[in-house]
N, C-alpha and C positions, 0 to 999 in steps of 0.2 A: 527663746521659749515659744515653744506654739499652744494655743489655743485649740484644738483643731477637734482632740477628742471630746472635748466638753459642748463641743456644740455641732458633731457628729449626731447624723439621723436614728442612729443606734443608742446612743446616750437619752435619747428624749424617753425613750421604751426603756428605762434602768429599771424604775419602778412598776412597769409592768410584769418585765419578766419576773421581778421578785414574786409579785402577788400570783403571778400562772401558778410558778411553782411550791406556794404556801397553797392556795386553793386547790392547785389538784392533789397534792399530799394530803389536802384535807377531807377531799373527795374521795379520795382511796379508803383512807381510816374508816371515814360513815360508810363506806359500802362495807367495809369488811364486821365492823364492829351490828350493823341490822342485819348482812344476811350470815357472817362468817364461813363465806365460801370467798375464794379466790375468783370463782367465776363473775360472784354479784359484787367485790371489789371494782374486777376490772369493768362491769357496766358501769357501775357511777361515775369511777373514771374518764370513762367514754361522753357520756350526758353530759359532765362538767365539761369537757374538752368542747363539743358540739355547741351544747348553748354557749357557750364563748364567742366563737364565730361568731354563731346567728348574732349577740348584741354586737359584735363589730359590723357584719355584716347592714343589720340594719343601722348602724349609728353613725358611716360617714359623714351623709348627711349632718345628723349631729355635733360632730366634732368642725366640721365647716362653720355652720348656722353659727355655732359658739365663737370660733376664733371670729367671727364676723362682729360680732357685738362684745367680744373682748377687748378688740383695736381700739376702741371707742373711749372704754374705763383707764382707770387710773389703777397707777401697778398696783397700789393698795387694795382695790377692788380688782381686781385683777387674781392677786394672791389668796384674797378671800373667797372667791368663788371658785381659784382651783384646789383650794380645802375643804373648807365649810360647804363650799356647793357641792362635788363629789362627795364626802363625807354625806351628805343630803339623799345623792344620788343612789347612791351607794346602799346604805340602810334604809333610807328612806323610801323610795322605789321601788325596792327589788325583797323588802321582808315586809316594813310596818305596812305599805300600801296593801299587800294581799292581806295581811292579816285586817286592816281595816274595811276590806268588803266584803269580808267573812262576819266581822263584827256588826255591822250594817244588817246587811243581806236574811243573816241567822239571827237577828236580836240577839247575842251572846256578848258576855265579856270580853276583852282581849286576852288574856291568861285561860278562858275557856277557847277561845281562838289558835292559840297559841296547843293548847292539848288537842283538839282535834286536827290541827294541822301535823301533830306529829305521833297519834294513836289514828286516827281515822281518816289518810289521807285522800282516801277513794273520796268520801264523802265532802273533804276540804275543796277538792279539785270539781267535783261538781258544784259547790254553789259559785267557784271562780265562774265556770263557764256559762253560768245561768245570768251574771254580770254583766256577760261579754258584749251585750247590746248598749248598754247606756253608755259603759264605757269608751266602746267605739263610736257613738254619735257625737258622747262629747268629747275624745281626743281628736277625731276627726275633726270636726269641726272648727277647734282649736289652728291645727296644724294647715288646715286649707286657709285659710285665713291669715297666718301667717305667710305662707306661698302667697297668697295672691297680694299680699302689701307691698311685697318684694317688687312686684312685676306691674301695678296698681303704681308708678310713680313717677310725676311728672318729671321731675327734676334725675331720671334716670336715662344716661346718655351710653352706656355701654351694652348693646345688646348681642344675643347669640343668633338665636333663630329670630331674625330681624324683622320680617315681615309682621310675625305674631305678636312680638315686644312692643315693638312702636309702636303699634293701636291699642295695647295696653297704657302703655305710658301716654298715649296720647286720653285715652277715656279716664285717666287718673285725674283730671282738672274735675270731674262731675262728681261731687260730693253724694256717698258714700254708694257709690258702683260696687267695691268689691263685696258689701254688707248683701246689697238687693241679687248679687250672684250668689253668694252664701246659701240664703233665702232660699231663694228660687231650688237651690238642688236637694236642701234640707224636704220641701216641698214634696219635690218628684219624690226622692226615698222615701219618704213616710206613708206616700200614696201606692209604692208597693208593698208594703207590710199591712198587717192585718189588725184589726182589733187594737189591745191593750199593748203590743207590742208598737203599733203605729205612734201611739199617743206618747209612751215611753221614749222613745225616741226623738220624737220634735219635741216636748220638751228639756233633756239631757244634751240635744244639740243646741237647744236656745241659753242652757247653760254654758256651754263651751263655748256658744259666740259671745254672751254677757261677760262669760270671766278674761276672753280674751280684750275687750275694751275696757273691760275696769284696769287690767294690768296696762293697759296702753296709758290712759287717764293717771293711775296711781304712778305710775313710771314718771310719766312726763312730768307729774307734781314734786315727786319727790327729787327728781334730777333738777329740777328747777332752781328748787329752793335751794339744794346745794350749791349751784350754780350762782346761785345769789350774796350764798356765805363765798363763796371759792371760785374765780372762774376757774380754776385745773380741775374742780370735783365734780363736773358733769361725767356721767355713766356709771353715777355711783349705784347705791341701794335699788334704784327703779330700776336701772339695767339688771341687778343682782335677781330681782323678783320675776323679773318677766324672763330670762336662762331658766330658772329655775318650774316654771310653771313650765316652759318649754318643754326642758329637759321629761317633765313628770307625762307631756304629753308620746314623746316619743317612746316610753318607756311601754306605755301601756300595752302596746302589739307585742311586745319583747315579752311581759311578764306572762302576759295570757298563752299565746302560743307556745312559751315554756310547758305549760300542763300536758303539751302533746306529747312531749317526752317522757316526763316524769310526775309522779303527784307530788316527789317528795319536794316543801318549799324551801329546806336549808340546801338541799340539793343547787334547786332553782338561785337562791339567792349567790351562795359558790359560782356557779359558772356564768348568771348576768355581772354581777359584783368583778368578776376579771374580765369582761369585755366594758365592764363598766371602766374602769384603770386604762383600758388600751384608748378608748374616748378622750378621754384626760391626757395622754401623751399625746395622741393625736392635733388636740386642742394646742398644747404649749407649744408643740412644732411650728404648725400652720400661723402662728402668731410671731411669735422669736424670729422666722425664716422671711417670714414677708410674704408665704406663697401664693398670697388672696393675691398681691398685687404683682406678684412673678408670673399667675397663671389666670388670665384674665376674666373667664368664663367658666371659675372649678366654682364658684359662689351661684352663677345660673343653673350649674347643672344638681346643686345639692337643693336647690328652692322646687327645683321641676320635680324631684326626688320627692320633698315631702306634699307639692301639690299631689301626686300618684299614690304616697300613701295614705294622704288622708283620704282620696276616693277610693282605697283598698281597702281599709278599715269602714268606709261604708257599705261596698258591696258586702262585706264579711257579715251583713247582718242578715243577710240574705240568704247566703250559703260561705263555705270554708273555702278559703283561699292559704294554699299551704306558703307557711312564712317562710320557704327557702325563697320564693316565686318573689316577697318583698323587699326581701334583703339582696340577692341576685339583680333585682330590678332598679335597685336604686346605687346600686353600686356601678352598672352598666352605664348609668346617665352620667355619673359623678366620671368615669375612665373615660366616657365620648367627650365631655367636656372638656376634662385633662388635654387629651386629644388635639382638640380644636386648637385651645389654649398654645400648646406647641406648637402646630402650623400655623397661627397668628405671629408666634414669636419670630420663628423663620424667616414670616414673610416679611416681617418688619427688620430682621437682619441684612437681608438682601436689597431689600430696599436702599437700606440705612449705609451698603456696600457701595451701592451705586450711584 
């Protein structure tokens, strides 16, 4: 008896195909059932297809960074965050989050959030994009800061673009280098915005730097402790929180830039919600397969990814930057990487020939 189809590249994707095609069946219905034309069917259809992409697009990255900190945990934790955490990701992210800065934004309830997101969605989608600033300083900020701890490490021996790496990993001995780089760019942005929007911004980015070392603090206290009852139970809960804040940072470009297509949010949350699924098989592959350790340099190229979007999400407070240019951009590092990866293996076969 062979194993072979069960752990087929195909098989990992089971349940995404399922959910494409509950979602887009689900996407057809709402078009047909708001506009009852076949024409405004096949849009919806279309939108859910489209934003799909975009969150794969933008999420390799994502689906890396995760299997990266999944190696780590314990299958139990492991299993928990490929449920509960998608399950998180999934509703959480992609409906309750818009509707909660509608509820903020608008001082409204959420069930009044919830009706004007689905009677007055022109109106929904503007106070999204009236958000679009703090949001971007603080998932920015978040996510650059995560890129640079990557590369910020002494004890980091494998590098790509080597020149650049090693003076990083070398300036990682200087206690907190990547914090005063943070700083420092948080700085220059704020000093080209204006007024109330300036002020907004530095401190929404002082929030995304404070939550990302609280999660770093709360991580390492709480894996500790585990560690202490268990040593197998390190990368429990604290790794669970800090995916999880991750995950809600990467999300934010995904959610927002959705409005460009569509105001409607069940729309939006259909077609993030199945790129959201394709993240998730992506994640079990890269883990189950070993390919962080198969491909040596796909882990640099998705860190460089999110160092570029969280300066993407900065410029965006400036002016629009169309989200194909982010998703296309970071997919191109993660394939160069892939790339590399292969001709390292080569070279090491040949070698290894001889």
């Amino acid at each position: 008896m062979t194993t072979a189809p069960q752990t087929s590249t195909l098989s990992y994707f089971k349940w995404s195909f399922i959910v494409t095609g509950v979602g887009l069946a689900l996407g057809a219905w709402l078009g047909w059932t708001t506009t009852g034309t076949l024409g405004g069917m096949a849009t919806v259809f279309f939108i859910c297809t489209v934003l799909a992409v975009l969150e794969i697009s933008l999420s390799f990255d994502n689906a890396i960074v995760n299997a990266n900190k999944l190696k780590e945990m314990t299958p139990v934790w492991q299993q928990r965050f490929l449920t509960w955490g998608i399950l998180i990701a999934v509703f959480g992210m992609r409906i309750v989050f818009p509707l909660l800065i509608v509820v903020i934004a608008a001082q409204i309830g959420p069930i009044d959030a919830l009706v004007l997101a689905a009677a007055r969605p022109e109106e929904y989608a503007r106070i999204m994009n009236e958000a679009h600033l703090p949001i971007a300083a603080f998932g920015g900020t978040f996510l650059m800061m995560v890129g640079l701890k990557f590369f910020f490490d002494h004890e980091k021996d494998v590098h790509w673009i080597g020149v650049l790496e090693r003076n990083l990993s070398r300036f990682a001995s200087i206690k907190g280098v990547e914090i005063a780089f943070v700083l420092t760019v948080i700085l220059v942005f704020s000093s080209l915005l204006e007024g109330e929007e300036s002020t907004t911004f530095v401190y929404c980015a002082i929030y995304g730097l404070l939550t990302f070392l609280a999660v770093e603090v709360v991580g390492g206290l709480l894996d500790a402790s585990q560690q202490t009852m268990n040593a197998a139970a390190k990368g429990g809960l604290g790794a669970f929180i800090y995916l999880e804040v991750l995950d809600a940072s990467f999300s934010f470009d995904g959610v927002i830039g959705a409005f460009a297509l569509t105001q409607n949010l069940f729309v939006i949350a259909i077609g993030l919600g199945i790129g959201a699924m394709y993240v998730r098989s992506m994640t079990i592959m890269l883990v189950e397969k070993g390919t962080l350790a198969e491909y040596r340099y796909l882990e640099h190229g998705a860190f460089y990814a999110i160092l570029i979007l969280s300066v993407i999400m900065y410029v965006q407070t400036l002016f629009h930057i169309p989200e194909v240019i982010t998703g296309l951009g970071g997919a191109a590092l993660i394939g160069i990487s892939l790339w590399s990866s292969i001709r390292h293996n080569r070279r090491e076969q040949l070698s290894g020939a001889h």
